[in-house]
C-alpha positions as CSV (number, residue, x, y, z in Angstrom):
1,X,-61.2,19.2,-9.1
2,X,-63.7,16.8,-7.9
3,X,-61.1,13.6,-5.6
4,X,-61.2,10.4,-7.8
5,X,-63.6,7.9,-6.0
6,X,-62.0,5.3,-3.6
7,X,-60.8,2.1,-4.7
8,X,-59.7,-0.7,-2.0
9,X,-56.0,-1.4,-2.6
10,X,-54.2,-4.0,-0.8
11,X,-52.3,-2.8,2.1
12,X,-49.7,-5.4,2.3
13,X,-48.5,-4.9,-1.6
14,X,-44.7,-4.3,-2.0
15,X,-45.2,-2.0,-5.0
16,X,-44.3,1.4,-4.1
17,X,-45.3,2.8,-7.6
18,X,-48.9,4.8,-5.3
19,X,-46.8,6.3,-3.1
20,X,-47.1,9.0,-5.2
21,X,-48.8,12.4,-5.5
22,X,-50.9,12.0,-8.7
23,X,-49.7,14.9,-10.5
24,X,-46.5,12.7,-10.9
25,X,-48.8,10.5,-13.5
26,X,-50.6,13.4,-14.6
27,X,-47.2,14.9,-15.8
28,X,-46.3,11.6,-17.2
29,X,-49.5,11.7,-19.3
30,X,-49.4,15.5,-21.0
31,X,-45.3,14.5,-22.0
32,X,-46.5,11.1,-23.3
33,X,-49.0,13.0,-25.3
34,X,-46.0,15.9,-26.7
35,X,-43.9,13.7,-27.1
36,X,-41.2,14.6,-24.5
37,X,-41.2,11.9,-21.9
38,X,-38.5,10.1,-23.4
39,X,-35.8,13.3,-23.3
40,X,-32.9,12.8,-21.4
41,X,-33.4,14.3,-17.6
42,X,-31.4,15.1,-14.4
43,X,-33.3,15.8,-11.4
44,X,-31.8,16.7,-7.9
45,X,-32.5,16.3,-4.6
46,X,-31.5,19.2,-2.5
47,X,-32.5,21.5,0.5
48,X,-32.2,25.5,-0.6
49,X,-31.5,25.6,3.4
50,X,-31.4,24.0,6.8
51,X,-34.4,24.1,8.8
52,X,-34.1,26.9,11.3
53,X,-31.5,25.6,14.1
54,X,-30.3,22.8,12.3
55,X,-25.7,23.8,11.7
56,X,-26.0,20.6,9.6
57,X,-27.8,18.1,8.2
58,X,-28.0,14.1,8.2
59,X,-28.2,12.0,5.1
60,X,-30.6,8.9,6.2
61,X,-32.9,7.1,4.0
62,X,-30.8,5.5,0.9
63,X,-30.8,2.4,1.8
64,X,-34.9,2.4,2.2
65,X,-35.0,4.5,-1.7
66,X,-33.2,2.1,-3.0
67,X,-35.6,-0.6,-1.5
68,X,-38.6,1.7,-3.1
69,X,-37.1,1.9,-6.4
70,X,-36.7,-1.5,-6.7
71,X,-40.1,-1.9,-5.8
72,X,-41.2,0.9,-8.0
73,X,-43.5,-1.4,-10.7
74,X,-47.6,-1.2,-11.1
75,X,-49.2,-4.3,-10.3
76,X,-52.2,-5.5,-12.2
77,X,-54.2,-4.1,-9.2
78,X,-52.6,-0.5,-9.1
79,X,-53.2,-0.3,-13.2
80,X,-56.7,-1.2,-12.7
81,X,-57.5,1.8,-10.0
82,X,-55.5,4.4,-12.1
83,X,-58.1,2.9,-14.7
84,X,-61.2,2.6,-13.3
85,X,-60.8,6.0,-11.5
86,X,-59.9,7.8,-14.4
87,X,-56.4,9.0,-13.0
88,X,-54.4,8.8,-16.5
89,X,-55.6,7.6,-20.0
90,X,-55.0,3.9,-21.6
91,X,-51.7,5.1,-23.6
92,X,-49.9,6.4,-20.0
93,X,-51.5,3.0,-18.6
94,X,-49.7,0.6,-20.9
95,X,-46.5,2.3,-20.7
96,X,-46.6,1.9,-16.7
97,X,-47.6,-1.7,-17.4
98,X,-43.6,-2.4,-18.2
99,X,-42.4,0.5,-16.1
100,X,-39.0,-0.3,-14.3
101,X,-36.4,2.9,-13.6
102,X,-33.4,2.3,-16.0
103,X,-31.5,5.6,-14.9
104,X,-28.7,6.0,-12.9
105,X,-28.8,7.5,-9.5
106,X,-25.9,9.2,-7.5
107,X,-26.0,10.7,-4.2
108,X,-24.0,11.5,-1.3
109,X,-23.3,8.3,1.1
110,X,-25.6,7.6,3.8
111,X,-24.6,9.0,7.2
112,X,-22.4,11.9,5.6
113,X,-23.4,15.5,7.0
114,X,-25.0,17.9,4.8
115,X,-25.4,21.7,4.1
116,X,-27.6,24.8,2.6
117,X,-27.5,23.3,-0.9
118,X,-26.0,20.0,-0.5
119,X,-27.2,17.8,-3.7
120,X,-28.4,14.9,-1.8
121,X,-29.1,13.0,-5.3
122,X,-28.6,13.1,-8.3
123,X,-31.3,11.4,-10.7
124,X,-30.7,10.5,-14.5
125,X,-32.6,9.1,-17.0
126,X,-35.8,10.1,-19.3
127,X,-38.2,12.7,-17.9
128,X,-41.1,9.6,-17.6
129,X,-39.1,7.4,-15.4
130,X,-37.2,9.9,-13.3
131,X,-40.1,12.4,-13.0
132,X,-42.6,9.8,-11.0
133,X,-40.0,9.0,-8.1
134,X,-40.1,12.5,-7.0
135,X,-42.9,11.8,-4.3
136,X,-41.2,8.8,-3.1
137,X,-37.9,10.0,-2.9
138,X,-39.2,13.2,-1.0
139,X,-41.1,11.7,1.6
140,X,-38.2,8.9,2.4
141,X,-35.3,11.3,2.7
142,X,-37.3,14.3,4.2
143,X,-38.6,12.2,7.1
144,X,-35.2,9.8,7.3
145,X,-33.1,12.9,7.2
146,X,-34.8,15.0,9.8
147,X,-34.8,12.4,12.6
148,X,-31.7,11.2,11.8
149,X,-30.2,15.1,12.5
150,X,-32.1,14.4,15.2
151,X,-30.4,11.9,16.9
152,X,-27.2,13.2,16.0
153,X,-27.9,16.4,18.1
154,X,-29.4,14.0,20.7
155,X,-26.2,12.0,20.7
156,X,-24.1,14.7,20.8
157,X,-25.8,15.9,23.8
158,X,-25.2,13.0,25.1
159,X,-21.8,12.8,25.6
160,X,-21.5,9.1,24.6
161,X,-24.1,8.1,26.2
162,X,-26.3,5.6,24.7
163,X,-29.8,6.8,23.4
164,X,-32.5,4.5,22.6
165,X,-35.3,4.4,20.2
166,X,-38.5,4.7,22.2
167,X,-40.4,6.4,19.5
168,X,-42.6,3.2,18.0
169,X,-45.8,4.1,20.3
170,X,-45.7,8.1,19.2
171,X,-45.6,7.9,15.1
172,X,-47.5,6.0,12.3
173,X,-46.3,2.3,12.5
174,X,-44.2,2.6,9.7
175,X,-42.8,5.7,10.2
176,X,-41.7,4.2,13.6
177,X,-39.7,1.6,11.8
178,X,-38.4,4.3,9.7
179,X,-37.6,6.3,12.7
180,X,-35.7,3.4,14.5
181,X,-33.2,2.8,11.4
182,X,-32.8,6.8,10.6
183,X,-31.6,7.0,14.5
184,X,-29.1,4.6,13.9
185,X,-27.9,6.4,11.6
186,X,-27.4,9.2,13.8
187,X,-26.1,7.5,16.1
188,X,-28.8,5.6,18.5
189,X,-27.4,2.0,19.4
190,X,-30.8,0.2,19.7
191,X,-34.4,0.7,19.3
192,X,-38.1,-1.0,21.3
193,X,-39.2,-1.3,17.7
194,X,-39.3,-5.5,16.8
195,X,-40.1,-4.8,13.3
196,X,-36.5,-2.5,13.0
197,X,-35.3,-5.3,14.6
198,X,-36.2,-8.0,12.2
199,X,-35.8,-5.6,9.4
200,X,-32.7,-3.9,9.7
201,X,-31.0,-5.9,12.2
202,X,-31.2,-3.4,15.0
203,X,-30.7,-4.4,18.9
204,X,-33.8,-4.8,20.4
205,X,-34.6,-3.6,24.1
206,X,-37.3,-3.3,26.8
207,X,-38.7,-5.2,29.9
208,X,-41.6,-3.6,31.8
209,X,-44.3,-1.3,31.5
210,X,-46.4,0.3,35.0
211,X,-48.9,-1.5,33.8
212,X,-47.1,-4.8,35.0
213,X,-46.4,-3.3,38.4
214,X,-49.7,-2.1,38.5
215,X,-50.8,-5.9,37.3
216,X,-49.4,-7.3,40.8
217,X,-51.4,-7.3,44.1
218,X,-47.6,-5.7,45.5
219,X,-44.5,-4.0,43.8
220,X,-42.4,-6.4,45.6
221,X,-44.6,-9.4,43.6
222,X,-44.3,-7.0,40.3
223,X,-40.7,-6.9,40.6
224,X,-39.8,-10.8,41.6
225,X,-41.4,-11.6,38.8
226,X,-39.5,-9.9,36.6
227,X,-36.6,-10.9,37.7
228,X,-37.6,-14.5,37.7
229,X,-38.3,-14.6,33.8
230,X,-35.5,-11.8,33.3
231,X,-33.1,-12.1,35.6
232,X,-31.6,-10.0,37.8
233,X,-29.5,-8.2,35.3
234,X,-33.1,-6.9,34.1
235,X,-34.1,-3.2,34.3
236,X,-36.9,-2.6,36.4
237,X,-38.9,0.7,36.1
238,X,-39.3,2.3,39.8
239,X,-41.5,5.4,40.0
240,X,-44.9,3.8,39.5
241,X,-45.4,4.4,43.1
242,X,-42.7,5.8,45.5
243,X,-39.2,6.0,43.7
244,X,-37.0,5.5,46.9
245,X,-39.1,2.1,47.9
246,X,-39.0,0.9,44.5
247,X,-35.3,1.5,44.4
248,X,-35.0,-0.9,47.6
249,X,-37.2,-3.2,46.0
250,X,-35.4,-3.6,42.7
251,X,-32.3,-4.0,44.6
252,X,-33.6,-6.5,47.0
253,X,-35.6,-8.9,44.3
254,X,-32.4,-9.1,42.1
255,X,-30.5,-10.5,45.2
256,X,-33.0,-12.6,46.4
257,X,-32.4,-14.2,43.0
258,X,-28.8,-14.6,43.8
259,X,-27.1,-11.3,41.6
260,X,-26.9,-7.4,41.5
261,X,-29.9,-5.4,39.8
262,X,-28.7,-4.5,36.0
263,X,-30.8,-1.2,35.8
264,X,-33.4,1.0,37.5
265,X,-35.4,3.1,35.1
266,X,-36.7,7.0,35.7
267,X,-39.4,8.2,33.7
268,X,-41.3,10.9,35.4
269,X,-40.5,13.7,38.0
270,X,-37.3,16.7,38.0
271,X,-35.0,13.9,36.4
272,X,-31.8,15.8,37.3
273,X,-32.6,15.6,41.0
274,X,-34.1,12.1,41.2
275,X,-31.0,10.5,39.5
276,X,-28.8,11.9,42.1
277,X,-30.6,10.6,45.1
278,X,-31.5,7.8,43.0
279,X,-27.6,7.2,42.6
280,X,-26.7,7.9,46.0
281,X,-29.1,5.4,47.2
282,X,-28.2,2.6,45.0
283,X,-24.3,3.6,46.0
284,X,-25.6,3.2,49.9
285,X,-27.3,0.0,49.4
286,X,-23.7,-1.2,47.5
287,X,-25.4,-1.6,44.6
288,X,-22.9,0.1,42.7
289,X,-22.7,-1.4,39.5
290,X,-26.8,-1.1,39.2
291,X,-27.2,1.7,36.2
292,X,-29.9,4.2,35.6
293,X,-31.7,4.9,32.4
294,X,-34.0,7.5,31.3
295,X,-36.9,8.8,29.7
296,X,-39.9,10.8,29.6
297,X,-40.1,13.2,26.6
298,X,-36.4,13.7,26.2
299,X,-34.9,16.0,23.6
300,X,-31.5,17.0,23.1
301,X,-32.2,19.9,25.6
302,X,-33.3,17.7,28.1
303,X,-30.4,15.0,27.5
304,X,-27.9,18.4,27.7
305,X,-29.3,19.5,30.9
306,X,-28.9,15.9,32.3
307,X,-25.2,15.5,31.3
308,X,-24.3,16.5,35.0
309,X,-26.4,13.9,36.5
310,X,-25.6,10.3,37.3
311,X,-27.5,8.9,34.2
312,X,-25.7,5.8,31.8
313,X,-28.4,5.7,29.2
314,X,-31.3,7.7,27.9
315,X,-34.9,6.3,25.8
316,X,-35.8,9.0,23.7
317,X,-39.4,9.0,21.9
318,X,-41.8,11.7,20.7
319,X,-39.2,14.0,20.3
320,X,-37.3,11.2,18.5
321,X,-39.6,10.4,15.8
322,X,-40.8,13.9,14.9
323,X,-37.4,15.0,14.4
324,X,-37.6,17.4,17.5
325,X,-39.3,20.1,16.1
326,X,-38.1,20.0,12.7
327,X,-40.6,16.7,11.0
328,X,-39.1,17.0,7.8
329,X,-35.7,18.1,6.3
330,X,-37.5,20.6,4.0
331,X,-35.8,18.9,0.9
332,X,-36.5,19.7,-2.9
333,X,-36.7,17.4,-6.3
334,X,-36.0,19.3,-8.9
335,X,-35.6,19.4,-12.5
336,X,-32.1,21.0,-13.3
337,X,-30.9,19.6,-16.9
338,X,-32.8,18.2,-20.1
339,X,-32.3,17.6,-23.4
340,X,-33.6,19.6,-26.2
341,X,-35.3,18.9,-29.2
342,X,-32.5,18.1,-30.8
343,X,-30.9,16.1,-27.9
344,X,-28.4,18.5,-26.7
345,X,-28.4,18.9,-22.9
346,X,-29.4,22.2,-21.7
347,X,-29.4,23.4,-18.2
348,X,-32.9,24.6,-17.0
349,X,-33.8,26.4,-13.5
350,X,-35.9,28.2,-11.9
351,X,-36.0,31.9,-11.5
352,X,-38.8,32.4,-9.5
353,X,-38.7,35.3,-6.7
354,X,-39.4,34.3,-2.8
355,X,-36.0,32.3,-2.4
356,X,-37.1,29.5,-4.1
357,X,-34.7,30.1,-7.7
358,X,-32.6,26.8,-8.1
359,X,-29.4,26.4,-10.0
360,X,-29.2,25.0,-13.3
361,X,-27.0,21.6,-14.7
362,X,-26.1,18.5,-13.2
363,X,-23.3,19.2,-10.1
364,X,-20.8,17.0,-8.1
365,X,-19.8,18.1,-4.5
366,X,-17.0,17.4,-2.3
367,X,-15.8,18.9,1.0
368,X,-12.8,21.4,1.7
369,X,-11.0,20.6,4.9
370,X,-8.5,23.4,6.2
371,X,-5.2,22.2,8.0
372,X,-6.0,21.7,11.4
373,X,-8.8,18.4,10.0
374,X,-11.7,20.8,10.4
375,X,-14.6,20.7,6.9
376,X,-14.3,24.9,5.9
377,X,-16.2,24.7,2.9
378,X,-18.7,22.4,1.2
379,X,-17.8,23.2,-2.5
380,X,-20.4,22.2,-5.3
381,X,-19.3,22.2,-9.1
382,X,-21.4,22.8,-12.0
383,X,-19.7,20.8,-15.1
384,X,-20.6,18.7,-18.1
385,X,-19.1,15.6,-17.1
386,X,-17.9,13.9,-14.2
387,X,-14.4,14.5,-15.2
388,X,-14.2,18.3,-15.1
389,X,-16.0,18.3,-11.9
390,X,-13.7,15.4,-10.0
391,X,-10.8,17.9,-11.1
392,X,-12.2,20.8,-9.7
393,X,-12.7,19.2,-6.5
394,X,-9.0,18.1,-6.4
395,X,-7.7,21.5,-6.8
396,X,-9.5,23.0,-4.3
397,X,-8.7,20.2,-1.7
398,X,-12.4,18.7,-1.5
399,X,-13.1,15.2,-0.4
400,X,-15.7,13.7,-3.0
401,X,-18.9,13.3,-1.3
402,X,-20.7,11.5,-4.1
403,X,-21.4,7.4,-4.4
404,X,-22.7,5.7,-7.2
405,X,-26.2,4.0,-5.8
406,X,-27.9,3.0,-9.2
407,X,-26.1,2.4,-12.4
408,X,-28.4,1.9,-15.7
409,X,-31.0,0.5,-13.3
410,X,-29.6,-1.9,-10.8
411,X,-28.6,-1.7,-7.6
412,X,-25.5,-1.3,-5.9
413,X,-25.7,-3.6,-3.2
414,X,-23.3,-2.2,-1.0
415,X,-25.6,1.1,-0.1
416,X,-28.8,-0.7,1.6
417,X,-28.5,-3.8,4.1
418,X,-27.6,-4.3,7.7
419,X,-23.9,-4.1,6.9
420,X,-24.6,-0.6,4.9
421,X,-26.4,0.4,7.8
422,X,-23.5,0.2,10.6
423,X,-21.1,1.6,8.0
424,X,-23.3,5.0,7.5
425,X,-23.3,5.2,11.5
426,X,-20.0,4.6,11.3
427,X,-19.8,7.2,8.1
428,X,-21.8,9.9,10.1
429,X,-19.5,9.2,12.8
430,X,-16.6,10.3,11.5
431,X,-18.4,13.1,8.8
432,X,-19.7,14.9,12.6
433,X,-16.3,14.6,14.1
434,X,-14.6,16.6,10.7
435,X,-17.0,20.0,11.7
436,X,-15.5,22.8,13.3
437,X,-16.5,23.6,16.7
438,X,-19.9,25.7,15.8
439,X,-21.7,22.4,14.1
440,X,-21.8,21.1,17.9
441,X,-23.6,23.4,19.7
442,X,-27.4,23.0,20.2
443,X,-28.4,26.8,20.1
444,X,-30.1,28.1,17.1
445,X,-26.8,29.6,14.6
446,X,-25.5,29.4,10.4
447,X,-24.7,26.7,9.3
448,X,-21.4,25.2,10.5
449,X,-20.1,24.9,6.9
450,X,-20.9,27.9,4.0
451,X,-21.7,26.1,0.7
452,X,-19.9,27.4,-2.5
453,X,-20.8,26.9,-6.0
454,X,-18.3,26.9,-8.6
455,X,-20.1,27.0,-12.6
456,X,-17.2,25.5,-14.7
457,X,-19.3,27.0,-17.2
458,X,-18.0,30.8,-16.5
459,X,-21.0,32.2,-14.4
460,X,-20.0,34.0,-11.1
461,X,-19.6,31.6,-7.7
462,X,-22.0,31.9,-5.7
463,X,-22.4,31.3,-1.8
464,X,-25.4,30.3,0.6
């Protein structure tokens, strides 16, 4: 297939409707043509399993789909490229023309854990208007939910130390933004990123660079000059030359300007050994309330093998943004109910071999928690309506994991925001502390929870 021919598109437009592999249009086109874009359609949003060493997952990323469905409408630019390079005919054009998403969306609530065939979302509406938000929906939630796992196992590593978003300088500039709200999420209290700032209402940190030490005819000149527009409760970063000297230094500029140094920062060397003699030499100098942070290509190994040392905060980057090893949650959109030609909803799957068979009909999922407060059993229910499912769930003891995110085409509010992003870190929060034991550890492992599905239909249950 020869690659339609380049078209300049405004970078800056707030349309998301491109962000779309074209096949999405081209589908839209052949259904147009058989008349079968306008049957009734549920699509899901699922992983068939955790990426290798993940125990559980992180749902990030509905407050941003929400922002792209919104933003889901073909401006008079975008119609005239899929024109003038021949991506779909003038029939599929004019119905893009007044293309809004109508549909309903439900999903589980960001920040809650997931497992081996979790359905993350749950997309309604006619085949045309849910079938082109596949792209979109993928590439937000695979990239959101893989580095927000990530910083959960970061922050569990941890040990309630804070962790940092240091990742803006190692990914795409708007994946970096991305990045710095998914790690709130999992559990990262502030980010380097000024754009996450702005946008998301993040805490914002950073002072100095070695290229400011290295800007100053003396360290001692780098570092009163730092604290004169910071002040002395300013962290200054010490092992552009010799650590132990710039230690003294940092100690003795914040005095000179009349308090204690707030922070000395670490980002090269065996960290483990130069936090305890960096400690012990800020303890000698009576500098005890001076803190040490960090970084240097942390991952949640490196954070674990530091939880003996004397270190109050780590800045965690590469690692960060490319979801430590795992750069995408390996998530699935697929088509799992439809109506006929007669309008009668019929459950469709796949039965392909390889491991990549899906399970028919729309589902609703809630969690089974066993007596001691410990999630046992992530239980997902195959029913015709909403009803029958919510009751299933009940009887077997499962907390509803579901939220309502878009009814008949608008927004509920409450899912994206700064205030719905502190309540799914606060969500995630309390979702991590329900797994048993196994969820926590950092070594490769099953998932922590096994996923069940229950067909209220009569086929057999089965288990992931």
């Amino acid at each position: 297939m020869a690659p339609s021919q380049p078209a300049a598109l405004d970078p800056t437009s707030p349309s998301t409707s491109l962000l779309t592999d074209m096949y999405e249009l081209t589908m839209l086109q052949a259904s147009l043509r058989a008349g079968t874009a306008e049957r009734a359609s549920v699509f899901e949003l699922f992983g068939r399993r955790l990426p290798s060493s993940r125990r559980f997952g992180v749902v990030a990323g509905t407050g941003r789909l929400l922002d792209a469905i919104e933003a889901f409408t073909f401006t008079p630019a975008q119609i005239d490229f899929l024109h003038r390079t021949g991506v779909v005919d003038d029939t599929t054009l004019d119905y893009l023309r007044g293309y809004r998403f109508t549909g309903s969306v439900r999903g589980y609530a960001e920040g809650e854990c997931y497992f081996s065939g979790s359905p993350l979302l749950t997309v309604e509406g006619t085949f045309a208007e849910a079938c082109i938000l596949e792209t979109v929906a993928l590439s937000i939630y695979n990239y959101d939910c893989a580095v927000a796992s990530a910083a959960s196992r970061m922050t569990i590593a941890a040990h309630g130390r804070p962790c940092v978003d240091f990742g803006a300088r190692r990914a795409h500039e708007q994946a970096a933004v991305a990045a710095a709200r998914a790690a709130v999420v999992g559990g990262f209290i502030a980010t380097s990123c000024l754009e996450a700032g702005m946008r998301y209402g993040i805490p914002t940190v950073g002072t100095s660079a070695h290229s400011f030490t290295l800007l100053h005819d003396s360290e001692e000149e780098a570092f009163a000059a730092q604290v004169a527009s910071l002040g002395p409760g300013t962290t200054i970063l010490v092992d552009t030359y010799d650590i132990a000297r710039g230690v003294e230094r940092a100690v003795a500029a914040a005095r000179a300007a009349g308090g204690e140094l707030g922070a000395v920062r670490l980002d090269s060397g065996d960290l483990v050994a130069e936090a305890f003699k960096v400690r012990a030499q800020l303890d000698a100098l009576g500098a005890t309330t001076t803190r040490i942070t960090v970084t240097n290509d942390l991952d949640e190994h490196a954070i674990a093998a530091l939880g003996a040392a004397p270190v109050d905060s780590y800045g965690v980057g590469t690692k960060l943004v490319t979801g430590s090893g795992r750069p995408t949650a390996a998530l699935v959109y697929k088509l799992v109910e439809r109506a006929d030609a007669q309008g009668v909803m019929q459950e469709v799957a796949k039965f392909s071999e390889g491991g990549k068979a899906t399970v028919g009909g729309r589902k609703w999922a809630g969690r089974v928690v066993d007596a001691s407060g410990s999630a046992s059993e992530e239980l997902v229910v195959s029913a015709r309506s909403q009803d029958e499912a919510l009751e299933a769930l009940a009887e077997a003891g499962a907390r509803p994991l579901e939220v309502e995110l878009v009814k008949d085409g608008r927004i509920v509010e409450e899912h994206r925001g700064t205030g719905a992003l502190t309540a799914a870190a606060e969500r995630h929060r309390v979702s991590r502390a329900e797994l048993p034991y196994p969820a926590w550890r950092l070594s490769e492992g099953e998932p922590a929870v096994p996923t069940r599905h229950l067909d209220l239909d009569g086929r057999s249950a089965q288990r992931r």
